[in-house]
N, C-alpha and C positions, 0 to 999 in steps of 0.2 A: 246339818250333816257335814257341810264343809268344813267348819270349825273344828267341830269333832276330830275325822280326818286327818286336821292337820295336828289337834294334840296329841292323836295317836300316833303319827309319825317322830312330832319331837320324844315323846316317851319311850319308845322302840329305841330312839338315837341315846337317851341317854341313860339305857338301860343296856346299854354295851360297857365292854371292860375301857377303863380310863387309857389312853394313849391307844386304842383301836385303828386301823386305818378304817378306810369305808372302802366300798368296792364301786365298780362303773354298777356292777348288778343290783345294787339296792338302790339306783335314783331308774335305773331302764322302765321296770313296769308302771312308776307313776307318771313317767313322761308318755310311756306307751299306753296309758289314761288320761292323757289331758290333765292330769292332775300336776299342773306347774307350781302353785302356790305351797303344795305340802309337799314335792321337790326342794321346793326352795326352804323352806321352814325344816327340813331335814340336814342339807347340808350347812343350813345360819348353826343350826344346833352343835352338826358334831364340828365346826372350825369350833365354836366356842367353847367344846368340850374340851377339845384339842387341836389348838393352834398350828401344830405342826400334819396335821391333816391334808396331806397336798391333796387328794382327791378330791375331798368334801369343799377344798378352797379352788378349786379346778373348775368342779359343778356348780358354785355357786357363783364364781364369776362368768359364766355360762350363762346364769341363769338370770342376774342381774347386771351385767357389764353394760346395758343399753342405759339404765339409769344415774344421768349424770351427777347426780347427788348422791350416789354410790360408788362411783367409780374409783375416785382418788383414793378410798379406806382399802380397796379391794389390791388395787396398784402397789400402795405401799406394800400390804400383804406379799403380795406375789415376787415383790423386788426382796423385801427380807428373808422369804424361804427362798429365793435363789443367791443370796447371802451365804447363808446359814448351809444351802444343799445345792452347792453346785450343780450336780448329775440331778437335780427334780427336773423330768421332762415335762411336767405337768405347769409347773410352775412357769416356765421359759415361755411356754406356749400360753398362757394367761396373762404374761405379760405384753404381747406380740396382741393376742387378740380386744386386748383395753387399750392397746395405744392404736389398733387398726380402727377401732371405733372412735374413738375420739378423733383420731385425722378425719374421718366419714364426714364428721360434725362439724370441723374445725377451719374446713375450704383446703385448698392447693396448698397454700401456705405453710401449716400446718400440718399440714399432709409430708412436706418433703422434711421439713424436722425433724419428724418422727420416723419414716420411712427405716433409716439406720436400723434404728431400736426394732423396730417390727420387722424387720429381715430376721433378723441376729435372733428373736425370740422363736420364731415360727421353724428356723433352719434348727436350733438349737433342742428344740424339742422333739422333732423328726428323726433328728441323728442318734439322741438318747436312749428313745421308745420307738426304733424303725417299724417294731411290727404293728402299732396303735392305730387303727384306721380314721380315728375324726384328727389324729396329731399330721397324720402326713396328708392328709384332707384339707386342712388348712395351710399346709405348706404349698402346696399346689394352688389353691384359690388363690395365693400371696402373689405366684408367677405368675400367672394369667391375669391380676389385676390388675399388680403395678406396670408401670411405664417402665419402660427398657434402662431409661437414664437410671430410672431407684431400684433396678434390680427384677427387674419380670423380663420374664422368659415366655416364651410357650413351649421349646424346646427342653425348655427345664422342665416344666410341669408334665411334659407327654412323659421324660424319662423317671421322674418319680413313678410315674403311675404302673409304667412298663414292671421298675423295679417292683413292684409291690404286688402287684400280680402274680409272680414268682414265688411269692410267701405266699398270695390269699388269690385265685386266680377269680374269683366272684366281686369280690372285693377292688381287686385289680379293672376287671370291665367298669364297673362303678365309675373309680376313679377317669377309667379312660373314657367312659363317655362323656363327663364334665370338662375335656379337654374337649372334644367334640362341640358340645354345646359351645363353649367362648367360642370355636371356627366356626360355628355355625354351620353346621355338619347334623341337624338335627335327626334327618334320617337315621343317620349313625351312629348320634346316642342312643336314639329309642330302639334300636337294633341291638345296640350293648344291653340295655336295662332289660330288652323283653325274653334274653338270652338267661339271665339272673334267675336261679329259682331258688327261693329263701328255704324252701319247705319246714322243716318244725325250728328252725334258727330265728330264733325270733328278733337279734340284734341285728343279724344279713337285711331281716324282713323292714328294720327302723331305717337300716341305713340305704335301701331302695325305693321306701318312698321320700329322703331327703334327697334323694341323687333324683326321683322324678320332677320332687318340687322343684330346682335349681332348673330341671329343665322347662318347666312348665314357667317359670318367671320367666325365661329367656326367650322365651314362645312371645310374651305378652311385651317384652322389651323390643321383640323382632315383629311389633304390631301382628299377631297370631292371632288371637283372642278365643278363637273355635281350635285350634289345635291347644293352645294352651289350659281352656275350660275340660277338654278331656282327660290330662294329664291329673289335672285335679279334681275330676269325678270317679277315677279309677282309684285316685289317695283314698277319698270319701269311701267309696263304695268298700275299701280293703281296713279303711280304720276311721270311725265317723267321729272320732274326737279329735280329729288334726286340728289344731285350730288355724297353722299353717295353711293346710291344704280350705279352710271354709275362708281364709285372707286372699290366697292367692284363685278363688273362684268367685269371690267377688270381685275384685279387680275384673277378670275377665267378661262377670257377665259387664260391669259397669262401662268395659269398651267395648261389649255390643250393643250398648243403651239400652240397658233394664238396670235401670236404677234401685227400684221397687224391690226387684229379689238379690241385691247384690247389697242393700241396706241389711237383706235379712240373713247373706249368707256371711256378713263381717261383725254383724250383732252379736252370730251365732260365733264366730270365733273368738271377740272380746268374753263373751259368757267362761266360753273354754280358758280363755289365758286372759287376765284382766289388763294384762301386760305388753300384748300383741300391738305394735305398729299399725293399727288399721286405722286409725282417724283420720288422716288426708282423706283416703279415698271415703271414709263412712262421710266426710263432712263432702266432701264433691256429688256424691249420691244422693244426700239431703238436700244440696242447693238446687242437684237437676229433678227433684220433685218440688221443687216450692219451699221446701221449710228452714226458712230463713235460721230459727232458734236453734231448729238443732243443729244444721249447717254451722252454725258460727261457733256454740258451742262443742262440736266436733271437733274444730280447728282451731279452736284455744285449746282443746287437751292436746293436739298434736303436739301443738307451741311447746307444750308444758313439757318437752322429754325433746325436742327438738328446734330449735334455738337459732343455727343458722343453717346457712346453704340455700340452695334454690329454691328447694320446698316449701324451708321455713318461711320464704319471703314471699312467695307465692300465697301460703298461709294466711299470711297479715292481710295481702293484697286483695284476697278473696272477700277477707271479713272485713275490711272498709268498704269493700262493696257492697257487701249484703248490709250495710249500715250497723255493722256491731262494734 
């Protein structure tokens, strides 16, 4: 049925008129299905239809910008439509979020190289499309990131959000509670978000359980783990294909030590997205029940899409131990 699905979706795409743009609206319901794979096989389709497609090359680096054997085809892309289209704020902003990703991967080092480029992409995109909610979302995560020396603010990021609230005032609490979260102000995000009522908006509805998940990560980064697992049984309970929200509840239970059901609720998110970052933690949950094989093999796929950094070392480190 998967298969299927997803020929159905590239057919649909290339049974639109030649030079088409694509909309946010035709990738929201399959994301809002868990259905990531015929996402992606949607917007592969119409860049290839039409290259000049900034949306569909927007989405799709979205949607693969984690895969490092993807990334530099997508970069170039992104650098020649801002070429070619100065004013593409989509483009600016896909560039900013492949080079943010790659410094992730890359250590400090690497990080302050690029730092320039991913200012200038993410500001660039924001000024373009002010009213875009995930463009000035990411401009915001950029100041709250970085270090002061490469350009973060918090100061910066609280007045975008203030700004934006002015256009979209539901949208704007959002934003301002993810200022909240980095202060650690949690009470006061979960006050902005429970303020939030999506009612039949169904894009308000996506972008309140990503503004939960950010909080509910931040739960588990601020050792929460029971506040955090809430956050993410409310995501579950309002949309049970998150594959996000069954990532970031394993995580949780796995730092209340139940390995057992945190195996089952990251399984159950790779199912959803085959693509999902979960192997650290599936291959940690493995080692804390005994199973060496798939522990080790858990953390060789991590390897395979994550190469360096602490993790990655930590990685290796686990699996010479477990003798793989």
């Amino acid at each position: 049925m998967k298969q299927i699905a997803i020929v159905l979706a590239v057919w649909l795409a290339s049974a639109l008129p030649v030079g088409a743009q694509t909309t946010d609206a035709e990738f929201a319901p399959l994301l809002r299905a868990g259905k990531a794979a015929e996402a992606e096989a949607l917007a592969r389709q119409r860049v290839e239809a039409n290259p000049k497609d900034e949306v569909a090359l927007w989405m799709l680096g979205r949607l693969t910008g984690h895969d490092a054997t993807a990334r530099p085809a997508l970069l170039q892309r992104a650098e020649a439509c801002v070429a070619e289209r100065p004013q593409s704020a989509r483009c600016h902003n896909l560039i900013g979020s492949l080079l943010g990703i790659q410094a992730q991967s890359g250590g400090m080092g690497a990080a302050m190289k690029l730092v320039g480029r991913i200012k200038d992409g993410f500001i660039q995109g924001a000024a373009l499309d002010p009213g875009h909610y995930a463009l000035r979302r990411d401009l915001i995560q950029f100041y709250l990131q970085a270090p002061g020396i490469a350009g973060g603010s918090v100061r910066k990021a609280r007045e975008q959000a203030e700004d934006f609230g002015k256009r979209d005032a539901a949208r704007g609490a959002l934003l301002s509670a993810e200022v909240q979260v980095y202060e650690k102000d949690f009470a006061k995000a979960e006050s902005l978000l429970a303020g939030v009522k999506p009612g039949s908006d169904a894009d308000l509805a996506d972008a309140l359980r990503a503004a939960r998940s950010n909080l509910g990560f931040a739960l588990l980064q601020d050792d929460k783990p029971a506040a955090a697992r809430k956050q993410f049984d409310a995501m579950l309970a309002d949309l049970p294909t998150s594959a996000n929200a069954h990532l970031g509840l394993g995580r949780a239970l796995l730092a209340q030590q139940q390995p057992a059901a945190a195996v089952t609720a990251l399984e159950r998110g790779l199912q959803l997205d085959p693509k999902l970052r979960a192997h650290y933690r599936l291959g940690m949950a493995y080692e804390a029940l005994g199973d060496r094989v798939k522990a080790v093999a858990a953390f060789r796929q991590f390897l395979s899409y994550q190469r360096e950094g602490k993790a990655a070392d930590e990685a290796r480190q686990r699996i010479s131990a477990l003798g793989g």
